[in-house]
DRENNU-720776 format. One record per residue: residue in three letters; x, y, z of N, C-alpha, C in turn. Coordinates in steps of 0.05 Angstrom, whole numbers, plus 5000, padded with zeros to 4 digits. Atoms other than C-alpha are relative to their C-alpha. Example, Ala and Ser with C-alpha at 12.3 -4.5 7.8 and 13.67 -1.06 7.14 Angstrom:
// residues 2
   type    nxx    nyy    nzz   caxx   cayy   cazz    cxx    cyy    czz
    ALA   5018   4976   5000   5246   4910   5156   5018   5024   5000
    SER   4984   4976   4999   5273   4979   5143   4985   5022   5014
***
This chain:
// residues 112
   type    nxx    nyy    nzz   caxx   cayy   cazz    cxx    cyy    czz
    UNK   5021   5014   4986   4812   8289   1389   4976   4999   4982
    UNK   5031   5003   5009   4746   8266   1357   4977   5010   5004
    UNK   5020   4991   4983   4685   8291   1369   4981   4987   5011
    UNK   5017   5021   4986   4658   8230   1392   5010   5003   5024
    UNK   4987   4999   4974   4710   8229   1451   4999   5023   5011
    UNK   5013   4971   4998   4697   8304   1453   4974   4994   5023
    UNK   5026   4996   4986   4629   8292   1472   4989   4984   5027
    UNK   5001   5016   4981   4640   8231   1519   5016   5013   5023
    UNK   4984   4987   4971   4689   8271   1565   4988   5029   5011
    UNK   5017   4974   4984   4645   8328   1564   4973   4986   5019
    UNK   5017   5013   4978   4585   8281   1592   5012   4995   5027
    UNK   4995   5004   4979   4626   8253   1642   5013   5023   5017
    UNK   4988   4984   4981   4662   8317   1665   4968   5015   5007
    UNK   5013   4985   4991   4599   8348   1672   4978   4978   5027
    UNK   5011   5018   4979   4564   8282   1705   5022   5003   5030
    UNK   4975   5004   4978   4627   8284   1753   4992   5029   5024
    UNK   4998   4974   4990   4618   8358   1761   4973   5006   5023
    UNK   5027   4997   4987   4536   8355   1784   4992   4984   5018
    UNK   4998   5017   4977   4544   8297   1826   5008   5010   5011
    UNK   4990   4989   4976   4594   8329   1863   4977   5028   5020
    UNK   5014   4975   4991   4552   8394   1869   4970   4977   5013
    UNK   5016   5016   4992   4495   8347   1877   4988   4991   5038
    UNK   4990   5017   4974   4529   8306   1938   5002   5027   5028
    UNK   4992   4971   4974   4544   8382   1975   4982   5005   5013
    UNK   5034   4991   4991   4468   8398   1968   4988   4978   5021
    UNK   5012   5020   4985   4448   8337   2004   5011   4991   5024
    UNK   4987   4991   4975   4503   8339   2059   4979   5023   5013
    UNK   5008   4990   4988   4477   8400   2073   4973   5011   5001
    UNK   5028   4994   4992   4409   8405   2064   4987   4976   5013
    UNK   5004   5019   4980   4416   8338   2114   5001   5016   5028
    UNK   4989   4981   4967   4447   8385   2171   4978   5024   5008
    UNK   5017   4976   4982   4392   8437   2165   4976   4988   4990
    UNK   5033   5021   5004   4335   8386   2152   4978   5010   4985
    UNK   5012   4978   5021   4314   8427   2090   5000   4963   4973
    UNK   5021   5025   5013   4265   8359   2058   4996   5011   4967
    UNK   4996   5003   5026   4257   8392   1994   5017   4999   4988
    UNK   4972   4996   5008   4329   8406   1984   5016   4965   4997
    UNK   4987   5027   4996   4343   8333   2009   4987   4982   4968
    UNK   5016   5017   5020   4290   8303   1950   5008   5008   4968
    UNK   4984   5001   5013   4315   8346   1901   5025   4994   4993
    UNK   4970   5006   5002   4386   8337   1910   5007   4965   4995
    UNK   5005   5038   5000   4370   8248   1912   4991   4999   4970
    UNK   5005   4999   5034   4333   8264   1848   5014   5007   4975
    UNK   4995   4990   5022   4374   8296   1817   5028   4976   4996
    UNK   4997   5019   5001   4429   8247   1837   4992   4975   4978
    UNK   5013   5031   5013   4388   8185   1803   5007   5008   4974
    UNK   5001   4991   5035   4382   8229   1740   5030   4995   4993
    UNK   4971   4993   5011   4464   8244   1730   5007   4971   4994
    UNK   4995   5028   4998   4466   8169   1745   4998   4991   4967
    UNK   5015   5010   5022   4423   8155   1689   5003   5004   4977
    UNK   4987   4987   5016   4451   8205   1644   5018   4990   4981
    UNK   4975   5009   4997   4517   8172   1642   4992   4974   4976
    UNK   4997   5021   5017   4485   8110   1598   4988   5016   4975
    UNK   5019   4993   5034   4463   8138   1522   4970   4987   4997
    UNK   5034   5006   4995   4388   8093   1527   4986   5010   5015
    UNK   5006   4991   4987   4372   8132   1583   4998   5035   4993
    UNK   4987   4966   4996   4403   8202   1571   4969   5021   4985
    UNK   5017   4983   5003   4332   8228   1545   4988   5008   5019
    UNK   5027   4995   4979   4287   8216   1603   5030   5009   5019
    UNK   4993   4987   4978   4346   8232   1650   5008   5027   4985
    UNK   4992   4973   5015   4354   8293   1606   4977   5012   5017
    UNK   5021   4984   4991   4284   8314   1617   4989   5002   5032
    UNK   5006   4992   4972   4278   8298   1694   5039   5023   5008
    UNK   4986   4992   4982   4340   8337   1706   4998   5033   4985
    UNK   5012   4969   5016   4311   8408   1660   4977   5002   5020
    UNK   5026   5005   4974   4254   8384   1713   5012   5018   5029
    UNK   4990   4996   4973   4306   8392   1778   5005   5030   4999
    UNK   4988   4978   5002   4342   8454   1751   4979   5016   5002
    UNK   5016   4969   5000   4275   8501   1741   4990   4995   5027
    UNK   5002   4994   4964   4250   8479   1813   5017   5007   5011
    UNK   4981   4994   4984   4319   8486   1843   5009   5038   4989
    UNK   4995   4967   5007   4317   8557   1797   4985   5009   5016
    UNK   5011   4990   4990   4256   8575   1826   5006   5000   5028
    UNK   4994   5004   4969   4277   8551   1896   5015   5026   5006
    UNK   4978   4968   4994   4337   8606   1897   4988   5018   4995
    UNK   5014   4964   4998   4302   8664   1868   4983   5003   5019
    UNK   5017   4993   4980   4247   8653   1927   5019   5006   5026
    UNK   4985   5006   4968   4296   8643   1986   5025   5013   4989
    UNK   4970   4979   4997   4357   8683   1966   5000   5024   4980
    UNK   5008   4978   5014   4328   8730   1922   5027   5012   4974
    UNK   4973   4998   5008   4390   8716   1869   4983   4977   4976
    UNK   5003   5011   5035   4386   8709   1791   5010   4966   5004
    UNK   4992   5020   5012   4396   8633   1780   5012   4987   4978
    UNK   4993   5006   5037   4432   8630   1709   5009   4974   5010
    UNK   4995   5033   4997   4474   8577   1738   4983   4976   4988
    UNK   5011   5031   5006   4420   8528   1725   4989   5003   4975
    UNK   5008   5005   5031   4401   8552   1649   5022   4988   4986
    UNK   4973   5019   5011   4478   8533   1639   4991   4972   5000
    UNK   4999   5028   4993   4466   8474   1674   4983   4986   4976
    UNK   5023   5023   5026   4403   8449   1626   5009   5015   4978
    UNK   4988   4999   5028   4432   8477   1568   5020   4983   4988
    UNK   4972   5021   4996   4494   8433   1578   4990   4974   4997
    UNK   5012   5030   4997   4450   8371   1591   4988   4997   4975
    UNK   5020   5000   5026   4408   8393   1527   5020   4992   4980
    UNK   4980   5000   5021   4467   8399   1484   5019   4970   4994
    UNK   4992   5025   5000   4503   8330   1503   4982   4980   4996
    UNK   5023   5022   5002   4431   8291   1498   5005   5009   4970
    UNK   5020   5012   5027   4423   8311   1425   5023   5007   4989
    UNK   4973   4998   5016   4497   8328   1400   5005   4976   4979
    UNK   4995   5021   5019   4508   8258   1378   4978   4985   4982
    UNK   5023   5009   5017   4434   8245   1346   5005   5014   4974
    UNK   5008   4997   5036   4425   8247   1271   4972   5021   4999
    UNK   5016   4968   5009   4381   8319   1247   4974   4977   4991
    UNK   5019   5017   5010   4313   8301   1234   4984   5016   4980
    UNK   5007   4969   5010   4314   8374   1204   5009   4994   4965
    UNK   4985   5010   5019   4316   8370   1128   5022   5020   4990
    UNK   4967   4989   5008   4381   8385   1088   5000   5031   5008
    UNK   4999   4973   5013   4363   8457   1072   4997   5017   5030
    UNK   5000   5001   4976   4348   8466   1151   5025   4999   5018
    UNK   4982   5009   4968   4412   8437   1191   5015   5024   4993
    UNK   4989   4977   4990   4462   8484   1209   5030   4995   4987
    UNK   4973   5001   5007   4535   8486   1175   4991   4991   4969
***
């Protein structure tokens, strides 16, 4: 496999993956009428959306490093529970936004 197709099946399994989680949050933060949960979970939505096209994938990069440290902070206030989950999560988004960009680092700088 390539690492172009590499990197396109990791976007979409992970777009696949955060929608779904996404879609759960917004079910149920419909049933217990929990408004920030509903606005993040819509937002975050739009972003994965947005993700999904390469012209986009910066700014939905950076609103969804946006969702994850509110929705971090949200859990550590209300369930009093480490959030790593969501440094995965934006580390994951970080790494597929700039994987396929060209270094802007010079030679003596990049990495390998």
């Amino acid at each position: 496999m390539s690492g172009a197709l590499g990197l396109r099946l990791l976007r979409l399994s992970y777009c696949a993956y955060i929608a779904w989680a996404s879609l759960r949050t917004l079910f149920e933060a419909n049933v217990h009428r929990d408004v920030p949960a509903l606005v993040l979970s819509a937002v975050e939505l739009a972003a994965i959306a947005a993700f999904l096209f390469a012209c986009l994938e910066m700014v939905a990069c950076a609103v969804l490093l946006a969702v994850y440290a509110v929705a971090a902070a949200m859990t550590l206030v209300a369930q009093q529970d480490l959030p790593f989950r969501f440094i995965y999560f934006a580390m994951t988004a970080i790494y597929i936004a700039t994987a396929g960009r060209k270094s802007i680092l010079p030679a003596q700088f990049r990495p390998g």
